[in-house]
C-alpha positions as CSV (number, residue, x, y, z in Angstrom):
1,X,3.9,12.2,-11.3
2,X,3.3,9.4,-13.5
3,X,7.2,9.0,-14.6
4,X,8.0,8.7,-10.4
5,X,5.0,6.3,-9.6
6,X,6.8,3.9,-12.6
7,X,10.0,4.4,-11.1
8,X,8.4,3.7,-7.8
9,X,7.1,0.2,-9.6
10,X,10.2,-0.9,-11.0
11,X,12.1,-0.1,-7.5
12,X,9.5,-2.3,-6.2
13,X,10.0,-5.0,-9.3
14,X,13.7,-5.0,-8.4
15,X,13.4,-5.4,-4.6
16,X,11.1,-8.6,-4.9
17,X,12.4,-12.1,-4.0
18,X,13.8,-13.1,-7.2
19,X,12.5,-16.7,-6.7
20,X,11.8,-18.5,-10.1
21,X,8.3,-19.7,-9.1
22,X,5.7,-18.6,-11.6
23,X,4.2,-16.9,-8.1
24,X,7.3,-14.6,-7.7
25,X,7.4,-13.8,-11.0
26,X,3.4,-13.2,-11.8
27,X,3.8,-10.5,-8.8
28,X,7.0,-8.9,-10.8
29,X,5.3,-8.6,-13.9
30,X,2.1,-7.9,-12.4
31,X,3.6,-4.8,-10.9
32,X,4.7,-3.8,-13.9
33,X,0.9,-4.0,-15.8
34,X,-0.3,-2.2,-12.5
35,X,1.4,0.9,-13.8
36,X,0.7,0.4,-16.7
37,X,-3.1,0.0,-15.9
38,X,-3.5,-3.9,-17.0
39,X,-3.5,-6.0,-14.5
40,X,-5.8,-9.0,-15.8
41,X,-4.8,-12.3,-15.8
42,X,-5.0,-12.4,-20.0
43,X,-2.1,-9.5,-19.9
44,X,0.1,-11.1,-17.1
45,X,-0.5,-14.7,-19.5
46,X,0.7,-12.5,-22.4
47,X,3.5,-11.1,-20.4
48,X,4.6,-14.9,-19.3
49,X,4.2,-16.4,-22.3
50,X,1.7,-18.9,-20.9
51,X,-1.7,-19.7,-21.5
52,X,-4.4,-19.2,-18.9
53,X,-5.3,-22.6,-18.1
54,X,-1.3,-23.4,-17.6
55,X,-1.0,-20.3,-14.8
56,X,-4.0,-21.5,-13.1
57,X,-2.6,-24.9,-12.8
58,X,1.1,-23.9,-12.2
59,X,-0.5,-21.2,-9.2
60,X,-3.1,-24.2,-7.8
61,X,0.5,-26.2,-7.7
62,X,1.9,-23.5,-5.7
63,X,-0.9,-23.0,-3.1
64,X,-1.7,-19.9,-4.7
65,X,-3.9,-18.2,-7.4
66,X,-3.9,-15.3,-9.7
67,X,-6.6,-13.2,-7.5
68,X,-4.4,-13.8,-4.5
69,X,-1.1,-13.0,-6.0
70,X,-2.4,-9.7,-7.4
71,X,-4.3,-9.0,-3.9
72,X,-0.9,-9.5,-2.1
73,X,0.8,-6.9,-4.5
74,X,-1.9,-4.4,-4.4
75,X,-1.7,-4.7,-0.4
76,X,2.0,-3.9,-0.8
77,X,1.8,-1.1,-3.4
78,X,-1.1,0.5,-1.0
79,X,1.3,1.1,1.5
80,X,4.2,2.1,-0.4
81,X,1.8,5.1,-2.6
82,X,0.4,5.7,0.8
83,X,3.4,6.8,2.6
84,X,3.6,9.5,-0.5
85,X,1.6,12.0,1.1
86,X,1.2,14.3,-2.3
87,X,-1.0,11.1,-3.4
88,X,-5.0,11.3,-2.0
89,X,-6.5,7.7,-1.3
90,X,-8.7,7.9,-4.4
91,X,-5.2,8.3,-6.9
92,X,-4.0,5.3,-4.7
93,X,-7.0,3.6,-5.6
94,X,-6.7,4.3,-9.0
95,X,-2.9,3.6,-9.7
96,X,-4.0,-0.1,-7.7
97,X,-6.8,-0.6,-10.6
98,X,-9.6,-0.2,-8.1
99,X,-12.9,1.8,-9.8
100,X,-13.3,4.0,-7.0
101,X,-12.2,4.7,-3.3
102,X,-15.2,2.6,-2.0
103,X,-13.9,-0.9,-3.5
104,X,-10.2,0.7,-2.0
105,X,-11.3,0.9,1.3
106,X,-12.9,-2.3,1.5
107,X,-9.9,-4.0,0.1
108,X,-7.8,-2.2,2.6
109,X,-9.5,-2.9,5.6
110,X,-9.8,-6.8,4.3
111,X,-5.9,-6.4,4.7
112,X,-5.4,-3.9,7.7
113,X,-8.1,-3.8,9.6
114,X,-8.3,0.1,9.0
115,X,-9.1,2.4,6.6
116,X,-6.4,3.9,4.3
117,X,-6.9,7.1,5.8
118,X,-6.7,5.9,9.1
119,X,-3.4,3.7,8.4
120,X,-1.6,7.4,7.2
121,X,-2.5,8.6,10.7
122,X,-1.6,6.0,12.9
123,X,1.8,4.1,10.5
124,X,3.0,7.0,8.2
125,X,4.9,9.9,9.7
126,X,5.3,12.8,7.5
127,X,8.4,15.1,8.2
């Protein structure tokens, strides 16, 4: 399971605008950490090749931050390991680097208005 969820990342990697703002590129290698289970800003700085202070100020400069670059991912990601329907909420939760399904569902409906669980009734369709 693990070897298809990191192919599932790095389809995901590969299908993102490949725009050369540090944005863009945070979110690619963010993805990456995801799956790898370290997505904190100190691994995405190492990842760059940037110090902290430099990607706060190069995200402030593009309207963004670290928190909401990472939220936007995650919100993307959630539906993508949703639609698998071998994966439970609380493995979603997990792969997304949420501590438990509570913090997930909050997150979720902050994004969806809905539950995760209710999203895969209503949005996903399973053959």
């Amino acid at each position: 399971m693990y070897r298809q969820l990191t192919e599932q990342a790095e389809k995901y990697i590969k299908s993102l605008n490949t725009g050369d703002n540090l944005a863009a590129q945070l979110k690619r290698g963010l993805a990456d950490l995801l799956a790898h289970g370290e997505a904190n800003a100190d691994a995405a700085c190492r990842l760059l090749k940037i110090s902290r202070r430099t990607l706060q100020r190069r995200l402030k400069a593009e309207k963004t931050s670290f928190q909401k670059v990472l939220n936007e991912l995650r919100a993307e990601l959630a539906v993508r390991y949703l639609s698998d329907r071998r994966l439970k909420a609380l493995e979603v939760a997990m792969l997304l680097g949420y501590s438990n399904i509570s913090s997930f569902t909050t997150a979720f409906k902050s994004w969806y208005d809905m539950p995760p669980i209710e999203y895969r009734q209503k949005f996903l369709t399973f053959g």
